[in-house]
NUZABA-260676 format. One record per residue (C-alpha): z, x, y. Coordinates in nm, 4 decimals. Each point is the difference from the previous one (the first is absolute). Last residue first. Layout:
! residues N
[[Z, X, Y]]
...
! end
This chain:
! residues 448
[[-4.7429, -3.2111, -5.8258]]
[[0.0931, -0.2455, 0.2850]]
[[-0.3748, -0.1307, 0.0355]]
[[0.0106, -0.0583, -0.3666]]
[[0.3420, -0.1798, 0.0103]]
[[-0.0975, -0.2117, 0.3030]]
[[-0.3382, -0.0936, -0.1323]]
[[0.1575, -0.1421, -0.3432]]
[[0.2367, -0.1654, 0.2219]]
[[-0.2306, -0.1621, 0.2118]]
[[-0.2219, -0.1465, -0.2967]]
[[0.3491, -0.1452, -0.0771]]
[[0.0497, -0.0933, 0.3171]]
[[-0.3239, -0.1943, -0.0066]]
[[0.0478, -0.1862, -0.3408]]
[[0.4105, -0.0848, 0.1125]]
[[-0.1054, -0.1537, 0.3370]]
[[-0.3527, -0.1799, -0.0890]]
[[0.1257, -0.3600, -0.1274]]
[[0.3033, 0.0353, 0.2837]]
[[-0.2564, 0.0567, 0.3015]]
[[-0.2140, -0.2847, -0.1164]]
[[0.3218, -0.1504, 0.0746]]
[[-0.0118, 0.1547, 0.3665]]
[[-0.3464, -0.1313, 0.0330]]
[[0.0986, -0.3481, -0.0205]]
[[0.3222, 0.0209, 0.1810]]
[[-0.1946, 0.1596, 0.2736]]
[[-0.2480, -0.2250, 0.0412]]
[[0.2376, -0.2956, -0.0071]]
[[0.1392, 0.1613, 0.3813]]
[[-0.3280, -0.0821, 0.1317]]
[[0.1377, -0.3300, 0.1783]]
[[0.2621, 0.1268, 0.1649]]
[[-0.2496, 0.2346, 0.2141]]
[[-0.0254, 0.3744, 0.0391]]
[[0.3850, 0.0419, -0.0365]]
[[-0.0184, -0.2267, -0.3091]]
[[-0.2306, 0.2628, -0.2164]]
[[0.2691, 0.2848, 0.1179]]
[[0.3044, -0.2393, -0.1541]]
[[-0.2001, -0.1167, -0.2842]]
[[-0.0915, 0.3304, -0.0855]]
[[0.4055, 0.0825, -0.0568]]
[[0.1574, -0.1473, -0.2615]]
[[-0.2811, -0.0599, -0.2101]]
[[-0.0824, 0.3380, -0.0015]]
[[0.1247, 0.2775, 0.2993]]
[[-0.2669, 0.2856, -0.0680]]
[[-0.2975, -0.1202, -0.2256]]
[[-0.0146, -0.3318, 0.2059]]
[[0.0810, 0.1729, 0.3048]]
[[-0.2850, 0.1777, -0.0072]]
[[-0.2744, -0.3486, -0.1009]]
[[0.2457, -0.1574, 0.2698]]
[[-0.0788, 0.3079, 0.2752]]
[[-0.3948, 0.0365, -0.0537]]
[[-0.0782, -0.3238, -0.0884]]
[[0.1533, -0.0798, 0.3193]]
[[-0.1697, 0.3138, 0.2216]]
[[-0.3242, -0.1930, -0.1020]]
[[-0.2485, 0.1585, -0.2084]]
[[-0.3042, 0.1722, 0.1079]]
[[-0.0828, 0.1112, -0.3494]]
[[0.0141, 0.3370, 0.1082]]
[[0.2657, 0.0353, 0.2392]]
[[0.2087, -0.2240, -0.2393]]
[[-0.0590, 0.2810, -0.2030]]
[[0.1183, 0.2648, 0.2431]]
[[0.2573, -0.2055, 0.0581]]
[[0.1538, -0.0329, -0.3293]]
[[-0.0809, 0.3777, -0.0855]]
[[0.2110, 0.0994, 0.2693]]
[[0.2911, -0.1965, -0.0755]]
[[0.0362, 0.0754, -0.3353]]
[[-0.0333, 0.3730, 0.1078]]
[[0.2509, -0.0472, 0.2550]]
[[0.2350, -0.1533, -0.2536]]
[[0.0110, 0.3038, -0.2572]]
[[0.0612, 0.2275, 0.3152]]
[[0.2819, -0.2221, 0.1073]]
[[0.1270, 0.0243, -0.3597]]
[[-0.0161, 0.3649, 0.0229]]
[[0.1480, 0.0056, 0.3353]]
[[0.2710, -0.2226, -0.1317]]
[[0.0852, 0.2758, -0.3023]]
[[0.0278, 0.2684, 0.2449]]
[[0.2342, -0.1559, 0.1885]]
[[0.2701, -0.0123, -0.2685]]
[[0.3000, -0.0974, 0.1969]]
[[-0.1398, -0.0605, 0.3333]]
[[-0.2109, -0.2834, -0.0495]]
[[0.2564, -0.2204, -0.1699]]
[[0.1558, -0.0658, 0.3630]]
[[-0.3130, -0.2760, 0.0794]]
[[0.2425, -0.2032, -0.2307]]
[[-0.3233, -0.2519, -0.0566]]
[[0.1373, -0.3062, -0.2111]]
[[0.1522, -0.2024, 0.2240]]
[[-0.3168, -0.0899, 0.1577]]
[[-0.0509, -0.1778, -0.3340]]
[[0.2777, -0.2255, 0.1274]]
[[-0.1720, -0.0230, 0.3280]]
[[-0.3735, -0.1203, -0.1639]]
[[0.1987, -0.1911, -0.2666]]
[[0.1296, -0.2280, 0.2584]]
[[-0.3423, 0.0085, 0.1825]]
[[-0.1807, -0.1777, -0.3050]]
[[0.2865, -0.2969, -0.0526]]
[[-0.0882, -0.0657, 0.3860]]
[[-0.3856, -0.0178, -0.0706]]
[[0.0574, -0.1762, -0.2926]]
[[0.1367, -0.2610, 0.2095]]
[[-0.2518, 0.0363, 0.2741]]
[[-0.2523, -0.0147, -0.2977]]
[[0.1418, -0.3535, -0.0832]]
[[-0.0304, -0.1104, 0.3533]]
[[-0.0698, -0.3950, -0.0119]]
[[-0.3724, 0.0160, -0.0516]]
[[0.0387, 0.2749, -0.2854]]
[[0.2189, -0.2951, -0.1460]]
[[-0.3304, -0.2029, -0.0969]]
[[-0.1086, 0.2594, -0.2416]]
[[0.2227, -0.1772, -0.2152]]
[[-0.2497, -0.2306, -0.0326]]
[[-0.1492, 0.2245, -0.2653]]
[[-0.2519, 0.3069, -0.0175]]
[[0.2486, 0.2061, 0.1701]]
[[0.2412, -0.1038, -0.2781]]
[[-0.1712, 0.1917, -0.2634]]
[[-0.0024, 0.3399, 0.2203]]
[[0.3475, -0.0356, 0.0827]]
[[0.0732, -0.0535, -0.3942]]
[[-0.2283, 0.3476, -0.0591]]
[[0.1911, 0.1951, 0.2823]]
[[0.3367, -0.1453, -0.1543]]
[[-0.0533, 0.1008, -0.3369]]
[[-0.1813, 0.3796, 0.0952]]
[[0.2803, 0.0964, 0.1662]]
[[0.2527, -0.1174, -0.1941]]
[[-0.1539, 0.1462, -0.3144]]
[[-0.0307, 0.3157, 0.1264]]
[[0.3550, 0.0236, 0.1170]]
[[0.1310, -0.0919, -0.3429]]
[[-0.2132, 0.3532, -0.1051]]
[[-0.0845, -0.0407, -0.3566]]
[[-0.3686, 0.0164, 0.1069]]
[[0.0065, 0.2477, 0.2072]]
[[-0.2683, 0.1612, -0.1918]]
[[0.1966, 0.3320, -0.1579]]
[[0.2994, -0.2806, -0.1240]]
[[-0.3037, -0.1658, -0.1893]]
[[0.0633, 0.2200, -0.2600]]
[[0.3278, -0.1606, -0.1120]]
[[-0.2427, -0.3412, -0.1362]]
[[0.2394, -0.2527, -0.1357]]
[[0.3449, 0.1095, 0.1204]]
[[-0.1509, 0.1113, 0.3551]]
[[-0.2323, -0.3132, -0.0193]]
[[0.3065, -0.2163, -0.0211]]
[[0.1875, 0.1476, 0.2071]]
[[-0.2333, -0.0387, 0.2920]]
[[-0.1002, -0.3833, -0.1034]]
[[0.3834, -0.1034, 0.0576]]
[[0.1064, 0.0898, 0.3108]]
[[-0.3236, 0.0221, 0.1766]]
[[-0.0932, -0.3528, -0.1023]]
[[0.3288, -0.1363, 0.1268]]
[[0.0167, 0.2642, 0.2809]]
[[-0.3930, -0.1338, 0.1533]]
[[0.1457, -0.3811, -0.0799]]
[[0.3167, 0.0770, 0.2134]]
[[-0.2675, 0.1158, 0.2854]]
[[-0.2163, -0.2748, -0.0649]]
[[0.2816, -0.2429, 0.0946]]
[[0.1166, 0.2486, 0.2435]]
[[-0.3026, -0.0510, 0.2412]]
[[-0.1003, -0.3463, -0.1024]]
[[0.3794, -0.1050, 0.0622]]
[[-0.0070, 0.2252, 0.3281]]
[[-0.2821, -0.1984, 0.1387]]
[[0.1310, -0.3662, -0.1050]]
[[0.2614, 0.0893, 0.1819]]
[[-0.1903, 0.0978, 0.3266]]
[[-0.2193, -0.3467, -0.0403]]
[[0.3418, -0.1644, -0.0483]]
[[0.1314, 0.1146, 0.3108]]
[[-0.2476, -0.0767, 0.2187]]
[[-0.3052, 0.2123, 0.0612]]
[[-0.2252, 0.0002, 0.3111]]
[[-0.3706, -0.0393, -0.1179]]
[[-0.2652, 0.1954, -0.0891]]
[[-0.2794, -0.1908, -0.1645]]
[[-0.3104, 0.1381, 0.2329]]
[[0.0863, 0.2332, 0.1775]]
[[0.1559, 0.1552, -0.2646]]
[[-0.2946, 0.0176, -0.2429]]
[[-0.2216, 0.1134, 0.2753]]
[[0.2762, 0.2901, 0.0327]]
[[-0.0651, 0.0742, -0.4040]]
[[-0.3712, -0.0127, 0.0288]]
[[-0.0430, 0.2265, 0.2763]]
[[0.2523, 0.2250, -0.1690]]
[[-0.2482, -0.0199, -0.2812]]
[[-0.2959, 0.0157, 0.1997]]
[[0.1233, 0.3204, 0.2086]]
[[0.0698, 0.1598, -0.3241]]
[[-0.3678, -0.0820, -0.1279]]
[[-0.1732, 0.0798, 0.3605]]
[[0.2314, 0.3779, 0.0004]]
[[-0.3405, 0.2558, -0.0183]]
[[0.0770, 0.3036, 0.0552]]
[[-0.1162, 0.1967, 0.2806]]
[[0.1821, 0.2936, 0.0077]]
[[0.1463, 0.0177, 0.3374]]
[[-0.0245, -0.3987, 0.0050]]
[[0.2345, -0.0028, -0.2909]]
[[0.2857, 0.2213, 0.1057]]
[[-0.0213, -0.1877, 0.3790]]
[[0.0874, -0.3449, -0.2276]]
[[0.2538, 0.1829, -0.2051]]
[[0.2484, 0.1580, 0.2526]]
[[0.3171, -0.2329, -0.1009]]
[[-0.1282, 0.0688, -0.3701]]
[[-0.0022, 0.3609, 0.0637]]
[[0.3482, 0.0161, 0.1036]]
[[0.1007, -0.2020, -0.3331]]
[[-0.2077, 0.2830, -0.1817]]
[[0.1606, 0.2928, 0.1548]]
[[0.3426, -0.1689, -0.0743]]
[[-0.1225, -0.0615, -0.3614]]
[[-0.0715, 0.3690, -0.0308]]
[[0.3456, 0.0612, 0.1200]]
[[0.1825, -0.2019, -0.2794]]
[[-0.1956, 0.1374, -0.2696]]
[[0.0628, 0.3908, 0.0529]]
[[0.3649, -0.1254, 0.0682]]
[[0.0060, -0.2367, -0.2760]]
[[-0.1862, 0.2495, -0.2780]]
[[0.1916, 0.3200, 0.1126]]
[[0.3170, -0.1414, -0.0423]]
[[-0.0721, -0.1376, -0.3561]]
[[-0.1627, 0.3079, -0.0752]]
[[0.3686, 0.1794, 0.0570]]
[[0.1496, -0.2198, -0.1861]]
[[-0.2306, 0.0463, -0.2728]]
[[0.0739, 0.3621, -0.0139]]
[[0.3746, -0.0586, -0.0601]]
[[-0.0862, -0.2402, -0.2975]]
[[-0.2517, 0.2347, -0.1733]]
[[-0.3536, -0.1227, -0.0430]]
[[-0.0880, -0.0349, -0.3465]]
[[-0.4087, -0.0461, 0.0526]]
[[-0.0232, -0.3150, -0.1396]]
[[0.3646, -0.1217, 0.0640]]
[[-0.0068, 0.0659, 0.3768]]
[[-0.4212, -0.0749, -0.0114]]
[[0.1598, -0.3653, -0.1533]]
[[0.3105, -0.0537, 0.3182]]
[[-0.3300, 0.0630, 0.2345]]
[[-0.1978, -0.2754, -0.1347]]
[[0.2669, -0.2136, -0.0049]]
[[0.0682, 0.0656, 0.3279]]
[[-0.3329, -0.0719, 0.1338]]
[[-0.3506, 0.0843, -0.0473]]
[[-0.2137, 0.1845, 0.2025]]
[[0.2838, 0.1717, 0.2251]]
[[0.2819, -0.0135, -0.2950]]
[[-0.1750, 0.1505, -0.3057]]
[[-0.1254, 0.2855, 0.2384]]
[[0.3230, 0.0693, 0.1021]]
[[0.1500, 0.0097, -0.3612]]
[[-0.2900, 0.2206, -0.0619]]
[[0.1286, 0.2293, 0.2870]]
[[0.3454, 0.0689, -0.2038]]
[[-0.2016, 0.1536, -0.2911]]
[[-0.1762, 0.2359, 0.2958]]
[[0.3238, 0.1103, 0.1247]]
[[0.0640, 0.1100, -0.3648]]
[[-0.0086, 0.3944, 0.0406]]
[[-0.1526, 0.1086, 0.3567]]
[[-0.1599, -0.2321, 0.2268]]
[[0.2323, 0.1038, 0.3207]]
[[0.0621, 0.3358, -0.1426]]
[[-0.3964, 0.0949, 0.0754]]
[[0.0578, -0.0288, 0.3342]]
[[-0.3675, 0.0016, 0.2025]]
[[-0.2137, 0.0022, -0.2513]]
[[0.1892, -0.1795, -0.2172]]
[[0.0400, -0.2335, 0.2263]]
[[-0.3881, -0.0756, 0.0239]]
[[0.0018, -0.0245, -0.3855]]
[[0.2853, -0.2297, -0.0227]]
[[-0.2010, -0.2388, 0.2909]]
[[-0.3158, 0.0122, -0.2045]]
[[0.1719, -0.1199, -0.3093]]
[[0.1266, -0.2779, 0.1777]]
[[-0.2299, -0.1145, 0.2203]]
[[-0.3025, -0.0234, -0.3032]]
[[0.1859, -0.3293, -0.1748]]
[[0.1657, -0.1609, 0.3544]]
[[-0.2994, 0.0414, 0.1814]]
[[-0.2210, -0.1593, -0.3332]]
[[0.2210, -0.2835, 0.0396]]
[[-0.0650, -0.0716, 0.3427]]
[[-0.3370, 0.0522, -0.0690]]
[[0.0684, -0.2808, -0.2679]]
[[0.1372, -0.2178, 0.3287]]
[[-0.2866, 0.0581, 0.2082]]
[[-0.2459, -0.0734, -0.2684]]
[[0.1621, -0.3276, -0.0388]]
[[0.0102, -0.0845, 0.3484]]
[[-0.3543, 0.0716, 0.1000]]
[[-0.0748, -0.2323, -0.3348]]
[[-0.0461, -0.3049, 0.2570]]
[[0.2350, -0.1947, 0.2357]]
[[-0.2077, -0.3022, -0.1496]]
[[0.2030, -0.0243, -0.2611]]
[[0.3341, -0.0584, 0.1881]]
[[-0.2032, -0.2534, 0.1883]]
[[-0.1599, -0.1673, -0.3084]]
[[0.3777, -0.0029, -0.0593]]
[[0.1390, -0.1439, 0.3153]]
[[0.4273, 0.0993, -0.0362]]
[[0.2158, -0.2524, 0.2112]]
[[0.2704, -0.0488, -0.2937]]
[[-0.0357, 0.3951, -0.0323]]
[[0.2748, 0.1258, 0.2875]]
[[0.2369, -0.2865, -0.1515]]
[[-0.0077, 0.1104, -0.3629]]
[[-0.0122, 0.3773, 0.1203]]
[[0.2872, -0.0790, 0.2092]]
[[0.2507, -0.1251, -0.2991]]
[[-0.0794, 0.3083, -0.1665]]
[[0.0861, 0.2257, 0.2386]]
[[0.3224, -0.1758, 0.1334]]
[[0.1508, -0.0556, -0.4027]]
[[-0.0618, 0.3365, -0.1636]]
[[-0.0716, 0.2300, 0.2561]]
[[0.2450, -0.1406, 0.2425]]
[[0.2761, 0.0155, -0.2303]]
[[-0.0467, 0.2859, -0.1584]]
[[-0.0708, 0.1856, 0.3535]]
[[0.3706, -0.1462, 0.1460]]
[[0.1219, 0.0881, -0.3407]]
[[0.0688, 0.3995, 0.1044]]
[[0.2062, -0.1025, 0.2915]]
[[0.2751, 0.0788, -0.1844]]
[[0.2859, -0.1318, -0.2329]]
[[-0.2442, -0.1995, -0.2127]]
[[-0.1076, 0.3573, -0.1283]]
[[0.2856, 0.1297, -0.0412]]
[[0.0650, -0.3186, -0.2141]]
[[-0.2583, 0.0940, -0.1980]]
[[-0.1802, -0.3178, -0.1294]]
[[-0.3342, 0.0402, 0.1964]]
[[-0.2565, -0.1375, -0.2614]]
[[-0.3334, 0.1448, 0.0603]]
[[0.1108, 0.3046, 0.1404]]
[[-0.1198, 0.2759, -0.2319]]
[[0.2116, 0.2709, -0.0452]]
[[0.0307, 0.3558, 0.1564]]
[[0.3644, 0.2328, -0.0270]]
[[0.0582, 0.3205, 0.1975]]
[[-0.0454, -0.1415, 0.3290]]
[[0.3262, -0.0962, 0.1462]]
[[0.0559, -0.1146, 0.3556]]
[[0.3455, -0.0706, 0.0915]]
[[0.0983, -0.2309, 0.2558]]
[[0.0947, -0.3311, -0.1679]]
[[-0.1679, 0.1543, -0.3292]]
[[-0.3933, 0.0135, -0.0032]]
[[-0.1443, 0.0368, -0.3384]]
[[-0.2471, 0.2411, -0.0939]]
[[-0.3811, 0.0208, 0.0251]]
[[-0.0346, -0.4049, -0.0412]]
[[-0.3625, -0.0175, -0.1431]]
[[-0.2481, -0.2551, 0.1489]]
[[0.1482, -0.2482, 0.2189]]
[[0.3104, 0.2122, 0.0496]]
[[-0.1798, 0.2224, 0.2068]]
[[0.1996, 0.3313, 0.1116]]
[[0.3088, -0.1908, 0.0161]]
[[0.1572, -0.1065, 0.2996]]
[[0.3258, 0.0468, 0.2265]]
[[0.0656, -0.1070, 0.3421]]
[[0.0978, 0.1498, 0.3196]]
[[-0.1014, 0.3536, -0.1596]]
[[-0.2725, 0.1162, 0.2958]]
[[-0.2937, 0.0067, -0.2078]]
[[0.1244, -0.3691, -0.1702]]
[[0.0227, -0.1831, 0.3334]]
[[-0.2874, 0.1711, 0.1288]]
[[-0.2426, -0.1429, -0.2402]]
[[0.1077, -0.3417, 0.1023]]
[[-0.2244, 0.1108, 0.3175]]
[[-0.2864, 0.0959, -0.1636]]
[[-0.0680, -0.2853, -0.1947]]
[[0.0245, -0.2770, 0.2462]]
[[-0.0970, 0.2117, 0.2771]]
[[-0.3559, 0.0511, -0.1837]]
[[-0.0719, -0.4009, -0.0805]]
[[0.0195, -0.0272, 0.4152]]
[[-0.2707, 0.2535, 0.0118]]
[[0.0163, 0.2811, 0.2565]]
[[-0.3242, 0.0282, 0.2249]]
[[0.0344, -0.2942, 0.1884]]
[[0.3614, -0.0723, -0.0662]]
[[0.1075, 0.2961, 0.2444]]
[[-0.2446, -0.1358, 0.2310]]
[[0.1329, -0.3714, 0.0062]]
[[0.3407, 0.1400, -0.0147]]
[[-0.0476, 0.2063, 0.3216]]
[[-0.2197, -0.2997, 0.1660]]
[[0.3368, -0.2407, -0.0660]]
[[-0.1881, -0.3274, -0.1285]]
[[0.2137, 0.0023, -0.3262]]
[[-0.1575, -0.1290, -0.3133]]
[[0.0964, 0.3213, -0.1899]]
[[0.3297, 0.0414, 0.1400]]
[[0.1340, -0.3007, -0.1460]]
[[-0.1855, 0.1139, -0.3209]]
[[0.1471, 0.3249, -0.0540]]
[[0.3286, -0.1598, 0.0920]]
[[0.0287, -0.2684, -0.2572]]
[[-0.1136, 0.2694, -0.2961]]
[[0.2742, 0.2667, 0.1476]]
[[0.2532, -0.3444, 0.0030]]
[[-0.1408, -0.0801, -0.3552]]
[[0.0398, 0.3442, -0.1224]]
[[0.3709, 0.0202, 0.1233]]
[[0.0938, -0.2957, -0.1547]]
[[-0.1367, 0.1329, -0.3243]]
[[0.2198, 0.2763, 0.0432]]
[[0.2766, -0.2007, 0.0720]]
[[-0.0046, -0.1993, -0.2904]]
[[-0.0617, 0.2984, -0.2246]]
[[0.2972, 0.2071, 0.1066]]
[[-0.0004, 0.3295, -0.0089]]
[[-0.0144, 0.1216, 0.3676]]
[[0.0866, 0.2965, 0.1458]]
[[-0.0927, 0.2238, -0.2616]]
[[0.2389, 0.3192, -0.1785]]
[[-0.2363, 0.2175, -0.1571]]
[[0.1399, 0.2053, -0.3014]]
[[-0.0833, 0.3395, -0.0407]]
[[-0.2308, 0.0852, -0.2576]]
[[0.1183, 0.2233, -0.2846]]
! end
């Protein structure tokens, strides 16, 4: 029986105060002149401190989370106990445990913050820019894929080599949930748990494995955004399209920006929510009903609520780009969704307990493994094609993080590429449950 673990801080008001005070002072320090800040910041992303330092707060018990309650909730977390014997989805967080903790602050930032940025991030969005980014980023996400597919089974068979116990009996059944999760999403990974009949205690263990594996490699990727520019003149890739497109977004500015009163910044959250409450309408109800009307189409995501939501309010920001609407990019509508974007960027933070490590290490160095030969077949390919360190990290984190997630590394290049990874992380959904499956298949054989 696990011990309890008594945390400092329960409360969900005053972790979320906490966040925005970390946020506040990341970026207070970030525009300071002081040469020791001004070097520190030159190599270490801004973006970074926001998720590493929330991190903390969780490693070192001053506040309680759960594993990732925006995919699968791997136990409930009890005022100071943390229990993971149970696993349920998390679309509707009812439990009163549940309310109890911080666990919601990630519910509620996923579900209403998220999608209220994407609407905002893709008012601005050029598409015979977005198209003219070319199919570098396409193949860089299905290599992505591929990673994910071939890592696995490689990585059991390299442990088993070294400590054969590791990968022995099920392990590999809990890796498909894995692979579900980092080219898919959670629904993805909650269908390889019922496809393959993962146990419950197993799962948990995946769960840990897949946001600590996760969380790191979008670290490394964050640090190689803040490095990007030298990354692409050692290789020689070719950035003119991206460069365009941000081009074309600052021209933009220039151009119509304009202070904002207080009804322009009104007027920004109603578009914002407005399609957000629209994304939840059409999530709420067109989920269920292909789940009762079609069951199958629980192994394609599409009965997942979060599905719908994403792909709702990307496709209404999309239609209202091509409107007046587009007017409000002038008076700081990215900003906004900026903001919204670095809220979820600390309370995913939350989810790295850097502690996990140490109670089955073995398991994280095979999911490190898994990840370093994702990794190294995404830059040897961008290598190849000569493709920018961008394509390289979204097309990744596309596979990796999802919807959630890509956005976040897309925007630390430039605000303004942050729709190219909501588009590819959807593409991400389509192929999740297909490609793990493949996975599995490979898992099991590699395991025999």
């Amino acid at each position: 029986m696990q011990e309890p673990i008594t945390y400092l801080i329960t409360n969900n008001g005053v972790v979320f105060g906490i966040l925005t005070v970390i946020l506040g002072l990341v970026f207070y320090t970030h525009k300071s002149e002081h040469p020791t800040l001004k070097s520190f910041y030159k190599y270490v992303p801004a973006l970074l401190l926001c998720y590493f330092i929330p991190s903390l707060l969780h490693t070192f018990h001053i506040v309680p989370y759960d594993y990732d309650c925006g995919k699968v909730l791997g136990g409930v977390i009890d005022a100071g106990t943390k229990v993971l014997e149970q696993c349920q989805a998390f679309d509707d967080p009812t439990d009163e445990k549940i309310k109890a903790s911080g666990a919601q602050l990630y519910y509620v930032a996923s579900r209403f913050l998220l999608p209220a940025s994407l609407v905002l991030l893709t008012l601005s969005i050029d598409f015979k820019r977005i198209k003219a980014l070319g199919p570098k980023a396409l193949i860089m996400f299905l290599t992505g894929t591929m990673g994910i597919v071939i890592g696995g089974p490689i990585a059991i068979l390299i442990m088993a080599a070294i400590n054969p116990d590791v990968v022995a009996g099920d392990v590999w059944r809990g890796m498909t949930t894995v692979a579900g999760s980092w080219i898919g999403g959670g629904a993805n990974q909650a269908a390889m748990k019922e496809v393959f009949e993962v146990s419950g205690e197993l799962f948990s263990s995946m769960i840990a494995v897949d946001v600590i594996v996760a969380n790191v490699w979008m670290a490394v990727l964050l640090l190689m955004a803040g490095r990007a520019k030298q990354l692409d003149e050692a290789s020689g890739a070719d950035t003119s399209a991206i460069e365009e497109l941000k081009t074309t977004v600052e021209q933009f500015h220039k151009k119509h920006s304009r202070n904002p009163d207080l009804t322009d910044l009104m007027l920004i959250v109603a578009i914002a929510f407005g399609a957000t409450s629209l994304g939840h309408l059409v999530a709420d109800n067109l989920a269920p009903y292909i789940a009762e009307v079609w069951p199958a189409a629980k192994q394609y995501s599409l009965t997942s609520k979060f599905f719908w939501l994403i792909v709702t309010v990307t496709t209404v920001g999309l239609i209202l780009s091509t409107t007046r609407l587009r007017q409000f990019e002038a008076a700081g509508a990215s900003k906004v969704g900026s903001v919204f974007i670095y809220v979820l960027v600390a309370s995913i933070g939350l989810h790295m307990d850097i502690s996990a490590i140490f109670e089955r290490p073995w398991l994280f160095v095979v999911g490190a493994i898994w990840m370093l030969i994702h990794a190294s077949l995404m830059l040897i390919v961008a290598k190849l094609i000569k493709a920018p360190v961008f394509y390289m990290a979204v097309g990744s984190q596309a596979n990796v993080g999802g919807a959630a997630s890509a956005p976040i590394v897309a925007s630390a290049f430039h605000p303004s590429l942050a729709p190219v990874g909501v588009l590819l992380a959807v593409l991400g959904y389509a192929l999740g449950t297909y490609a793990a499956y493949i996975c599995g298949l490979i898992l099991k054989a590699a395991a025999v």
